[in-house]
ZABA-365452 format. One line per field, with one value per atom (N, C-alpha, C): residue number from 1; residue in three letters; chain; atom name; z, x, y. Coordinates in steps of 0.05 Angstrom, whole numbers, plus 5000, padded with zeros to 4 digits. Atoms other than C-alpha are relative to their C-alpha. Layout:
N
nr: NUM, ... $
rest: ala, ... $
kette: A, ... $
atom: CA, ... $
z: Z, ... $
x: X, ... $
y: Y, ... $
! end
This chain:
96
nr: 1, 1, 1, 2, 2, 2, 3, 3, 3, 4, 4, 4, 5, 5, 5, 6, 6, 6, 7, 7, 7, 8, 8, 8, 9, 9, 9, 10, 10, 10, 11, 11, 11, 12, 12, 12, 13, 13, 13, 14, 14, 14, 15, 15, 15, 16, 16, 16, 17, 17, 17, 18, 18, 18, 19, 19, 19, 20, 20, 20, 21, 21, 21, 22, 22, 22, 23, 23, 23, 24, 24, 24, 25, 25, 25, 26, 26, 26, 27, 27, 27, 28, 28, 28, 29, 29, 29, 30, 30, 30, 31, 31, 31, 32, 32, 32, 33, 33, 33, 34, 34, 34, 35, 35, 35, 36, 36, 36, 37, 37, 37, 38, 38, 38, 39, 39, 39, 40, 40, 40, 41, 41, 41, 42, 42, 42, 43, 43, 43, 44, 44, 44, 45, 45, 45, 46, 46, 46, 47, 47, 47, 48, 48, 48, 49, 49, 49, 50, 50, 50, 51, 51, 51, 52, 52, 52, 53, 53, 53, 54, 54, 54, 55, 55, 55, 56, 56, 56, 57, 57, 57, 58, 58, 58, 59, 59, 59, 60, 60, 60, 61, 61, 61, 62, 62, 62, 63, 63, 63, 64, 64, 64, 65, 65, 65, 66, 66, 66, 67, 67, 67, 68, 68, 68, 69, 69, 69, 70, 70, 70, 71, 71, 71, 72, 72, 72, 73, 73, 73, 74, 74, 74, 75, 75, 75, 76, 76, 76, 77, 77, 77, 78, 78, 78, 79, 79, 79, 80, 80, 80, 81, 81, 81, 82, 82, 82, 83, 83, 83, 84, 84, 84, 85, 85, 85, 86, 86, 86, 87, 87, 87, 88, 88, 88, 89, 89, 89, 90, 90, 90, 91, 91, 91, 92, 92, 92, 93, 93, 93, 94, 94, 94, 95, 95, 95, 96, 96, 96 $
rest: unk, unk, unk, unk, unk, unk, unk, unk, unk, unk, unk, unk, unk, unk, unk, unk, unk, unk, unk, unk, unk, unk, unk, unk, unk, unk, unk, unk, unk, unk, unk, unk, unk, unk, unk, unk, unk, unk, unk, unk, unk, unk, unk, unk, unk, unk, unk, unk, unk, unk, unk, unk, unk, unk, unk, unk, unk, unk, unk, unk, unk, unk, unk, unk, unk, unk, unk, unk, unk, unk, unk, unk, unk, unk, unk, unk, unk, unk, unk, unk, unk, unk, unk, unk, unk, unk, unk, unk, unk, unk, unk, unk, unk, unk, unk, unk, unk, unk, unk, unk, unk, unk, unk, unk, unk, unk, unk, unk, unk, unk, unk, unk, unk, unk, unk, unk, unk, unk, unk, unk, unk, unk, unk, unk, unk, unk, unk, unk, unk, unk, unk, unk, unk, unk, unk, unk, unk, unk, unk, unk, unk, unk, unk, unk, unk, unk, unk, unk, unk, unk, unk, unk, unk, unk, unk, unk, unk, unk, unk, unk, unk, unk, unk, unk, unk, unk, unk, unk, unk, unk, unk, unk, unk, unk, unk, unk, unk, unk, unk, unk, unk, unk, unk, unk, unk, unk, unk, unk, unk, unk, unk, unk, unk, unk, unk, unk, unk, unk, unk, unk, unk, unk, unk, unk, unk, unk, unk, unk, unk, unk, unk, unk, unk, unk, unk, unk, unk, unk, unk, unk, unk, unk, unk, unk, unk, unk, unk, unk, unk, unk, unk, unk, unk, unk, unk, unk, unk, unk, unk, unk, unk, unk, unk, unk, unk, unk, unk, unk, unk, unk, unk, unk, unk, unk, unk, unk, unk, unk, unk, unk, unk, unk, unk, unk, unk, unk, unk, unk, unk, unk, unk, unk, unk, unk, unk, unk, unk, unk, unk, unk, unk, unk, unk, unk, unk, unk, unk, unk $
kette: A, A, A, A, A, A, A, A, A, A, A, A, A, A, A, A, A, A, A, A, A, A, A, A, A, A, A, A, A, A, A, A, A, A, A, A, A, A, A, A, A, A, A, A, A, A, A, A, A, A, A, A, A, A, A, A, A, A, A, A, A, A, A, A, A, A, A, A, A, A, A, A, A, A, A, A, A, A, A, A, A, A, A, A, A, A, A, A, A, A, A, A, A, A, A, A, A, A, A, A, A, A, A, A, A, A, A, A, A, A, A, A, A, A, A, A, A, A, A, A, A, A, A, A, A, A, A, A, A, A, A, A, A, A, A, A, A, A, A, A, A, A, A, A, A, A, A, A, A, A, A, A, A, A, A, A, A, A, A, A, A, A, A, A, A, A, A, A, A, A, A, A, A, A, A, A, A, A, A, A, A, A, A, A, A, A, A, A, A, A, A, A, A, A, A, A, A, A, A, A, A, A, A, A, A, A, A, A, A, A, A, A, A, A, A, A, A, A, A, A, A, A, A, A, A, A, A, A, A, A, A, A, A, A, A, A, A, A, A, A, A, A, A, A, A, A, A, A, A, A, A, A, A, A, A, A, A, A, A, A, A, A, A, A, A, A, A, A, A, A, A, A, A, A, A, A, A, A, A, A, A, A, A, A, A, A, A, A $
atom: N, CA, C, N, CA, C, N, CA, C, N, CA, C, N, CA, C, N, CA, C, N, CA, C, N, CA, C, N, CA, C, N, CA, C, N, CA, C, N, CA, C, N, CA, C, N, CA, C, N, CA, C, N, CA, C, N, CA, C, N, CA, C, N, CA, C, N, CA, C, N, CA, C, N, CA, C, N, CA, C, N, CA, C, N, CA, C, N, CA, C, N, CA, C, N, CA, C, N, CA, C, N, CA, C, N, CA, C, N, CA, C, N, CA, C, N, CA, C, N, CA, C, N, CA, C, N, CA, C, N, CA, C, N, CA, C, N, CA, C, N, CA, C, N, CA, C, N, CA, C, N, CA, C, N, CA, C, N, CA, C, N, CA, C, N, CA, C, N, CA, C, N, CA, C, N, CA, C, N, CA, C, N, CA, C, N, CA, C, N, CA, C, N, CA, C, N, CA, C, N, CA, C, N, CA, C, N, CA, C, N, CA, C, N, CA, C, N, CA, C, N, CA, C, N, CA, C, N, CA, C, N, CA, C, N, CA, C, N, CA, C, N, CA, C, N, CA, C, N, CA, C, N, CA, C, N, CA, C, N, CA, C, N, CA, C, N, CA, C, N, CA, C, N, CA, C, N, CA, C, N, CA, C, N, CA, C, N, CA, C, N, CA, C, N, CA, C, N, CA, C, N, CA, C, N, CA, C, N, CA, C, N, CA, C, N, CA, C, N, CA, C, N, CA, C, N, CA, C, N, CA, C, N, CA, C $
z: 5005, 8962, 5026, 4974, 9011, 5011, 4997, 9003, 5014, 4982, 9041, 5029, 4976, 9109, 5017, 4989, 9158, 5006, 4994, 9136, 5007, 4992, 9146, 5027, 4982, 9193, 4991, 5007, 9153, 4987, 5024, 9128, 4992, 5018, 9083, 5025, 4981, 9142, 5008, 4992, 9168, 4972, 5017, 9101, 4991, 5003, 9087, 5027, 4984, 9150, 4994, 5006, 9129, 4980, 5027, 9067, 4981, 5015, 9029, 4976, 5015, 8971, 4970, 5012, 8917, 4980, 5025, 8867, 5014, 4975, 8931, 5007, 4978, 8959, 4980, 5014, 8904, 5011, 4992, 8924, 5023, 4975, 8996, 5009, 4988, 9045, 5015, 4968, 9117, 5012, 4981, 9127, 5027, 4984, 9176, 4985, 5023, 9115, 4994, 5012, 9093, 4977, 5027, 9019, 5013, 4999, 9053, 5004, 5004, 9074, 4966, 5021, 9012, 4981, 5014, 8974, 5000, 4998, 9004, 4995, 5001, 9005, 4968, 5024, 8932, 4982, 5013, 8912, 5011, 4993, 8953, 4979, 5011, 8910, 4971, 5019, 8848, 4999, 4994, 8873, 4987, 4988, 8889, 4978, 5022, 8814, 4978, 5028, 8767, 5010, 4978, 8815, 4993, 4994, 8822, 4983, 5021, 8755, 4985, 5013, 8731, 5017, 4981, 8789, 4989, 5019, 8768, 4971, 5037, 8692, 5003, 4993, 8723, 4986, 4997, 8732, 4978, 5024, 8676, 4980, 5019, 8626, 5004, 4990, 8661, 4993, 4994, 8666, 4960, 5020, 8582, 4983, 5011, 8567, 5011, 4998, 8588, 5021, 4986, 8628, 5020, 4976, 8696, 4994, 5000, 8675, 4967, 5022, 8600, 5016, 4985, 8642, 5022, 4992, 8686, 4985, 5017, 8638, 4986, 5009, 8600, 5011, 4986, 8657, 5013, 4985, 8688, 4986, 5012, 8642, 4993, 4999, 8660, 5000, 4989, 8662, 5022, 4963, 8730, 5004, 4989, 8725, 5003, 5010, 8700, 5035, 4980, 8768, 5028, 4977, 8816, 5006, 4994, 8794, 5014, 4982, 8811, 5030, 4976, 8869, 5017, 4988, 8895, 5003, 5001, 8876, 5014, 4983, 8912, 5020, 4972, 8969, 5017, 4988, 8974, 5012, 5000, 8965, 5029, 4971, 9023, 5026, 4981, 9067, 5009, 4991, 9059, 5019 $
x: 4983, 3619, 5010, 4986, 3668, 4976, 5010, 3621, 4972, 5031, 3564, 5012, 4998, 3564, 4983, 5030, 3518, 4996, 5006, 3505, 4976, 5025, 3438, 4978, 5013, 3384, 4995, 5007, 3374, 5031, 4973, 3440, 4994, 5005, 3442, 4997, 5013, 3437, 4973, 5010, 3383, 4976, 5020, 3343, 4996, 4995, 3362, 4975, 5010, 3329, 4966, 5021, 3270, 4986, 5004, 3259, 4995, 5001, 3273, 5012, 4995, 3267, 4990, 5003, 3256, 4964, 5022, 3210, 4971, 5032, 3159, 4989, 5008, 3163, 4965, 5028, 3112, 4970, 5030, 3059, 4988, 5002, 3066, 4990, 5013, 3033, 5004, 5012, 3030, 5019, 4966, 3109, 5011, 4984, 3148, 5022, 4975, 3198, 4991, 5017, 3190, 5024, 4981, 3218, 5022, 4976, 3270, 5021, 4994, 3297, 5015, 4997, 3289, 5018, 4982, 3314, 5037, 4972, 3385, 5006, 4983, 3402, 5000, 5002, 3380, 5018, 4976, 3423, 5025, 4981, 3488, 5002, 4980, 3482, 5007, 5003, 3471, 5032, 4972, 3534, 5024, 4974, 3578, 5002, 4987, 3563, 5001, 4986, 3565, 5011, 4988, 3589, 4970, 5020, 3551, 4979, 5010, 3542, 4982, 5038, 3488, 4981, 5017, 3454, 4981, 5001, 3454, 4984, 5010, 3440, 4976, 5026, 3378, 4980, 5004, 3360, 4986, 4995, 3380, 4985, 5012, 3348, 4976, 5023, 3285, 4983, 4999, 3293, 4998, 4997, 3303, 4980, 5021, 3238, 4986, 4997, 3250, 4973, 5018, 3202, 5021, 4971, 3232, 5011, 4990, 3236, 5013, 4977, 3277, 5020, 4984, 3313, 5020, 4982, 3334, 5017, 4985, 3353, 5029, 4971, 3397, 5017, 4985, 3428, 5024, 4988, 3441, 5008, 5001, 3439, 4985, 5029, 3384, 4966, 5025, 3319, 4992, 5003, 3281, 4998, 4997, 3263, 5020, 4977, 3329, 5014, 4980, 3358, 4988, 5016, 3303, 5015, 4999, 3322, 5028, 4977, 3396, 5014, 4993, 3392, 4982, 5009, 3347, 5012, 4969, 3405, 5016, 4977, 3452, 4987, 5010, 3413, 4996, 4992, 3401, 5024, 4978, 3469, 5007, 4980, 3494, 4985, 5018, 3430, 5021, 4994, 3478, 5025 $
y: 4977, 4481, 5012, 4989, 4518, 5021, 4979, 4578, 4993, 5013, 4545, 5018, 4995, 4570, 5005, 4987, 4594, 5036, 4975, 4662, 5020, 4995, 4663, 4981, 5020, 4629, 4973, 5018, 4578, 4986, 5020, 4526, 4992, 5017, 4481, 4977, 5022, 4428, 5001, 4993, 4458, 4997, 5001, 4468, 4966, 5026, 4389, 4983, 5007, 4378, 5010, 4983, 4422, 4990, 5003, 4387, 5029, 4974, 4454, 4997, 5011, 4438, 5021, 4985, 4493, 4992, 5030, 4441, 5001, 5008, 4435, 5028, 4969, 4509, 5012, 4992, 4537, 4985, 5015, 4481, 5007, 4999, 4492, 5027, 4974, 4543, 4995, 4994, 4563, 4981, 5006, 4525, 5012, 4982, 4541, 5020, 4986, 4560, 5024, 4974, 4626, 5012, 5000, 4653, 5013, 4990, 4695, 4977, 5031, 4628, 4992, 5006, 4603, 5016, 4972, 4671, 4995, 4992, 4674, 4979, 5024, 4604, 4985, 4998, 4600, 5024, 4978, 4668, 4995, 5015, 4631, 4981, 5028, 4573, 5012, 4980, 4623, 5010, 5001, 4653, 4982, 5022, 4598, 4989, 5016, 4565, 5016, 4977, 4629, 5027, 4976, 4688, 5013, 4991, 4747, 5023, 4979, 4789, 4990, 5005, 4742, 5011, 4989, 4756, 5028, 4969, 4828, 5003, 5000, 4816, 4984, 5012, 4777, 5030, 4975, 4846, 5014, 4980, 4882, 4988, 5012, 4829, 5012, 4999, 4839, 5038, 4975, 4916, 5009, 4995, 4912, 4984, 5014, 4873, 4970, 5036, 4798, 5000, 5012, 4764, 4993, 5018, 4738, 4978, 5024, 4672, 4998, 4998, 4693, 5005, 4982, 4742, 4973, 5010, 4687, 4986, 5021, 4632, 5018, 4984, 4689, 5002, 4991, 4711, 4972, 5022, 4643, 4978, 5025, 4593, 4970, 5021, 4548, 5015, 4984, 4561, 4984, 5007, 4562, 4972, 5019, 4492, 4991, 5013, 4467, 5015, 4983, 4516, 4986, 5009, 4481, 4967, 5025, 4411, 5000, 4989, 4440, 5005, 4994, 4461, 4977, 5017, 4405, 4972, 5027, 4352, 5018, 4984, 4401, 4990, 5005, 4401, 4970, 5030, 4324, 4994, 5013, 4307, 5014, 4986, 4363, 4985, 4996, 4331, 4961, 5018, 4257, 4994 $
! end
């Protein structure tokens, strides 16, 4: 996507390089990665493929009963795994 860029410390080259990989982060400990990392470059891709009022309605679901992981799926469309395997084919492909 255009909307990639380097707006944080971490790019998408850089996390490619990192093996940052959403699917793995949970297992892992004591990385050099750290969730903020993870966080923004995960709410960018969030962004970039439904804009930014799911984001928001993440929120609001959550804020009206949901569990995080209803709350996301409503908001976003997938649920978390379905968003992990997502962004971890994103991320390959940008790492070729």
């Amino acid at each position: 996507h255009e909307y990639w860029g380097n707006h944080f410390a971490t790019t998408l080259e850089d996390a490619a390089a990192e093996d940052l990989m959403l699917s793995r982060y949970e297992a892992r400990t004591g990385g050099a990665n750290d969730p903020y990392n993870y966080g923004s470059l995960a709410t960018e891709y969030i962004i970039a493929s439904v804009g930014v009022d799911p984001i928001l309605d993440i929120f609001r679901y959550a804020g009206e009963g949901a569990s995080f992981e209803e709350a996301f799926e409503q908001a976003i469309g997938l649920s978390v795994e379905e968003f992990y395997q997502a962004f971890d084919t994103m991320n390959e492909e940008m790492a070729r």
